[in-house]
C-alpha positions as CSV (number, residue, x, y, z in Angstrom):
1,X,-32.9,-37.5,8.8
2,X,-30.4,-34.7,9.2
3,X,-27.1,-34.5,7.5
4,X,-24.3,-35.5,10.2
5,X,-20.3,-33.7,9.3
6,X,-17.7,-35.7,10.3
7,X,-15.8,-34.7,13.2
8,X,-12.8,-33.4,11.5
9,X,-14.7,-31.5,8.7
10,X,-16.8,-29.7,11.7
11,X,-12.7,-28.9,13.1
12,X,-11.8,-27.8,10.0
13,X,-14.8,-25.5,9.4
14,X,-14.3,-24.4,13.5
15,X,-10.5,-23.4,12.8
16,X,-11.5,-21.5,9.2
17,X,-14.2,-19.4,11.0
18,X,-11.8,-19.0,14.3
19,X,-8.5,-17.9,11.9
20,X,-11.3,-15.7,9.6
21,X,-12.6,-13.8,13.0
22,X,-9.2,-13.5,14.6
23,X,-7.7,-12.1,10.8
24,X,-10.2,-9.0,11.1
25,X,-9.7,-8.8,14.4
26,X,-6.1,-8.5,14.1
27,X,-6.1,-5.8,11.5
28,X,-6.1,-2.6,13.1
29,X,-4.6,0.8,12.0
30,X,-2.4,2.5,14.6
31,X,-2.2,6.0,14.3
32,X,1.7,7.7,13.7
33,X,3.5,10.9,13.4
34,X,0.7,12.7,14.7
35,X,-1.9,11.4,12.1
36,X,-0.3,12.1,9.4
37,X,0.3,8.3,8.8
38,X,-1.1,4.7,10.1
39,X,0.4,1.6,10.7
40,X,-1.1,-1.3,9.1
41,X,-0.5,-4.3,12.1
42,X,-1.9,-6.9,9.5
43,X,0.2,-6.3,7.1
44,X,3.2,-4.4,8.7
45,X,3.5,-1.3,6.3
46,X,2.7,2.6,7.3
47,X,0.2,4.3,5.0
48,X,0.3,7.5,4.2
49,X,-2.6,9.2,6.0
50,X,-3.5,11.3,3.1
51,X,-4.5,9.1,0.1
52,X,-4.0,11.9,-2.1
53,X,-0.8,13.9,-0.2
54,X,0.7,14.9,-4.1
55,X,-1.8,17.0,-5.5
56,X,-1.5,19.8,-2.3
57,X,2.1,19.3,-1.9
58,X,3.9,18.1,-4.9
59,X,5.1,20.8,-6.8
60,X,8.5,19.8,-8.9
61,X,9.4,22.3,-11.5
62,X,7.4,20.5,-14.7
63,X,4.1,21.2,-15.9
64,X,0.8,20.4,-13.7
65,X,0.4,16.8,-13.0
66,X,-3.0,15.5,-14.7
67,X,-6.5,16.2,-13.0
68,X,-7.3,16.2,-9.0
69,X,-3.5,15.1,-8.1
70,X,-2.8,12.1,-10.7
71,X,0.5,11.1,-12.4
72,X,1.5,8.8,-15.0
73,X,3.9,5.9,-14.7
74,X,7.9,6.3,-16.2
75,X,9.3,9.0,-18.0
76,X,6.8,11.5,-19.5
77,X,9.2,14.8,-19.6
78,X,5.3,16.7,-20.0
79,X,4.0,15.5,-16.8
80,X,4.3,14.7,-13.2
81,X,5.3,10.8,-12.7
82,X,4.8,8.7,-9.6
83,X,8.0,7.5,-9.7
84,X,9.0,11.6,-9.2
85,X,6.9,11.6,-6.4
86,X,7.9,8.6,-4.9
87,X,11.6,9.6,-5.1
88,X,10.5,13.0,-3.6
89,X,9.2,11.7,-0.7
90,X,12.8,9.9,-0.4
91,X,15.0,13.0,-0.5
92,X,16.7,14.7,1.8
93,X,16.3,12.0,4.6
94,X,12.8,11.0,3.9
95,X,9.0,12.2,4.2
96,X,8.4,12.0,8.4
97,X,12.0,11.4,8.8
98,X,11.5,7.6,7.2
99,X,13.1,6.3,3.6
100,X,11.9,3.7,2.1
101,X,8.7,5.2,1.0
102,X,6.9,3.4,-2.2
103,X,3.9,1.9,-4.3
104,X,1.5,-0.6,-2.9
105,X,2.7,-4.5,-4.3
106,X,0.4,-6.9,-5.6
107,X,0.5,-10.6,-5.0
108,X,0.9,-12.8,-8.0
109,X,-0.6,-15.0,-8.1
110,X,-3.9,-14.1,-5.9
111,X,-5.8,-17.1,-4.9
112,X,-8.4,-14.7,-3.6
113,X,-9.6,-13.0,-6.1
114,X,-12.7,-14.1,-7.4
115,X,-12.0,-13.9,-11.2
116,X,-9.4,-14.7,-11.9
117,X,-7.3,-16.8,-8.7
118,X,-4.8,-17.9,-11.7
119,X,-3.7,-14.0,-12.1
120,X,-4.4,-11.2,-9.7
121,X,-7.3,-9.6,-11.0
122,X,-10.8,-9.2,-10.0
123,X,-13.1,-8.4,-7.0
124,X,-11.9,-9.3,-3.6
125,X,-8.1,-9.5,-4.1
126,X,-7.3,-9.0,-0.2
127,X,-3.8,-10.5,-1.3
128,X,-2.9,-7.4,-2.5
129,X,-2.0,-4.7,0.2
130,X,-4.5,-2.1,-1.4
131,X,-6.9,-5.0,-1.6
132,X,-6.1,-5.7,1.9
133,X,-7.0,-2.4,3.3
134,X,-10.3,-2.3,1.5
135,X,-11.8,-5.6,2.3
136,X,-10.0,-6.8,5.5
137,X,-8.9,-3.6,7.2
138,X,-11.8,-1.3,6.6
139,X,-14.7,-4.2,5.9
140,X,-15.7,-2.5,2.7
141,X,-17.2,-4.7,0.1
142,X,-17.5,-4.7,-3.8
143,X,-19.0,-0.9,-4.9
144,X,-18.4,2.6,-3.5
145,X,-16.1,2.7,-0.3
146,X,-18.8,2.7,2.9
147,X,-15.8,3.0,5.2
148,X,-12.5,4.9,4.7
149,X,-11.7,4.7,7.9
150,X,-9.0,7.5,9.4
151,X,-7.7,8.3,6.2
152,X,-8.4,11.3,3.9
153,X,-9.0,12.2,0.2
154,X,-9.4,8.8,-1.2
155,X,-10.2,8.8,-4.6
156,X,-12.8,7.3,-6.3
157,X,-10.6,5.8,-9.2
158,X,-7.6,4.2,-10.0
159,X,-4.4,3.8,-7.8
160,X,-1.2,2.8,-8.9
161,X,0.8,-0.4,-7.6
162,X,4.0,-1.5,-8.3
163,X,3.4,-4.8,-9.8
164,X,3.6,-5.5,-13.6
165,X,1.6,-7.7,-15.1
166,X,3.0,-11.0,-16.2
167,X,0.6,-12.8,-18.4
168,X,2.1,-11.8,-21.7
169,X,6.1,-10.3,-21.4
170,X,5.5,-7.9,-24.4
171,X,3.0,-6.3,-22.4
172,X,4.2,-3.6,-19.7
173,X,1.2,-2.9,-18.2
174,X,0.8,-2.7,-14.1
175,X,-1.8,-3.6,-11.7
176,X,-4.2,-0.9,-10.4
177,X,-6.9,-0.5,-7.8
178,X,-10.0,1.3,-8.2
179,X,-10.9,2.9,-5.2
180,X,-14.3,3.7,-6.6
181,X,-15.4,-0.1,-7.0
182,X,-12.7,-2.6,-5.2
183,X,-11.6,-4.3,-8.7
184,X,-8.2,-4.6,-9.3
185,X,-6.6,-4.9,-12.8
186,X,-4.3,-4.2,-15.3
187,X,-4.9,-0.9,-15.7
188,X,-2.0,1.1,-17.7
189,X,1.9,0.6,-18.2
190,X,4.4,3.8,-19.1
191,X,3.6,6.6,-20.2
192,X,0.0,5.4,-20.4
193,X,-2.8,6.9,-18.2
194,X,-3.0,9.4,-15.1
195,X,-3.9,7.5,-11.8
196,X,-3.4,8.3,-8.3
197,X,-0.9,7.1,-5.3
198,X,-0.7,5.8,-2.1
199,X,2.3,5.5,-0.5
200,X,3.0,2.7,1.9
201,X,6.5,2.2,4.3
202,X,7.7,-1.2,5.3
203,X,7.6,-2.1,8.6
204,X,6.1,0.5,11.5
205,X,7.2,4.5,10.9
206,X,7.1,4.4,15.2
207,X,9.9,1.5,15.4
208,X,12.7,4.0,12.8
209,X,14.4,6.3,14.1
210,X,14.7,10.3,13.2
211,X,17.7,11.0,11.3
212,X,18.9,13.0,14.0
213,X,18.9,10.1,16.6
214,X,20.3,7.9,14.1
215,X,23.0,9.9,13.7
216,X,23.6,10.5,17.7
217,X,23.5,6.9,18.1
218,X,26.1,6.2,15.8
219,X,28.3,8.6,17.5
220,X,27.8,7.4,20.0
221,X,28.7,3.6,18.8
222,X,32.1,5.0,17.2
223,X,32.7,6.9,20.7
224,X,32.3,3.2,22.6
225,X,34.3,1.5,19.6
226,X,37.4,4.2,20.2
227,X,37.5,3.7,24.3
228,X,37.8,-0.1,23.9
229,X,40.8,0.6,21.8
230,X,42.4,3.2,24.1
């Protein structure tokens, strides 16, 4: 005799596969500033289009960053650091007229990974917004990257994120993602190892203004504040 589900399992197991299906198709990657970044609609963050925009156009007056494009983490006066190229992309009112520009964030800790759901580390972290964008976004799956959908010169290695870990406090490592594999880890801390990176924007590059406009609207504002006073 077949197994019967109880109704409100078979409503449960309905509104998993419904929210699952609706999730990917929910996650799309709007293209901005001409292609030269995409907005992420799942999670709400612009990528940089080019996965690996440093190593062409990063040139501060140091020695060569390490191979292909990557920097170390914190101060390291004999190389290129991401944080230098992070701040970079800040300056002088921002990289495609946005500020704000910085490292992907992992989530801590990240029920979906599938070694570790107590830390953030593992295969199939789609908590993390790297993670995200490999396994949600682009429907890649644990090995080499099948799809890397509109962006360019990803590479197959390590990315920096943002996010120490916190398992042991005397140890400063942070979380990376390996673009070659989908695992994410800790990978390196200060000063220790070249990776690559991905800059991400909050929120959608379309919906801030140029600094230009910004600034005519707000003379505009203090025009309309000084009539009401007249």
């Amino acid at each position: 005799m077949p197994m019967r589900l109880h109704p409100l399992v078979v409503r449960l197991l309905l509104a998993t596969i419904i929210s699952l299906v609706a999730t990917a198709a929910n996650a799309t990657l709007i293209s901005r500033a001409g292609g030269a970044a995409y907005y992420d609609d799942l999670l709400d963050i612009t990528w940089l289009a080019d996965a690996n925009y440093a190593e062409h156009n990063y040139q501060p007056q140091v020695p060569p960053h390490g191979y292909g494009g990557s920097m170390t983490y914190q101060s390291d006066p004999t190389r290129y650091t991401v944080e230098g190229f992070i701040e970079w992309l800040n300056d002088q009112g921002g990289h495609l007229g946005a500020t704000g520009w910085r490292l992907p964030t992992v989530t801590l800790p990240d029920p979906t990974c599938g070694d570790s759901a107590s830390d953030a580390w593992g295969y199939g972290c789609t908590g993390s917004e790297m993670g995200s964008l490999f396994y949600t976004t682009l429907g890649n799956v644990q090995g080499p990257v099948t799809n890397s959908g509109p962006f360019t010169d990803i590479q197959s290695s390590i990315y920096w994120t943002s996010t120490y870990y916190q398992g042991n406090p005397l140890n400063t490592a942070l979380y990376g993602f390996h673009w070659g594999s989908g695992i994410q880890n800790q990978f390196g801390g200060p000063g220790f190892g070249s990776q690559f990176a991905w800059a991400v924007l909050d929120g959608d590059i379309a919906l801030i203004p140029e600094p230009s406009t910004a600034l005519l609207l707000g003379l505009g504002l203090v025009g309309m504040a000084a009539r009401r006073r007249v």
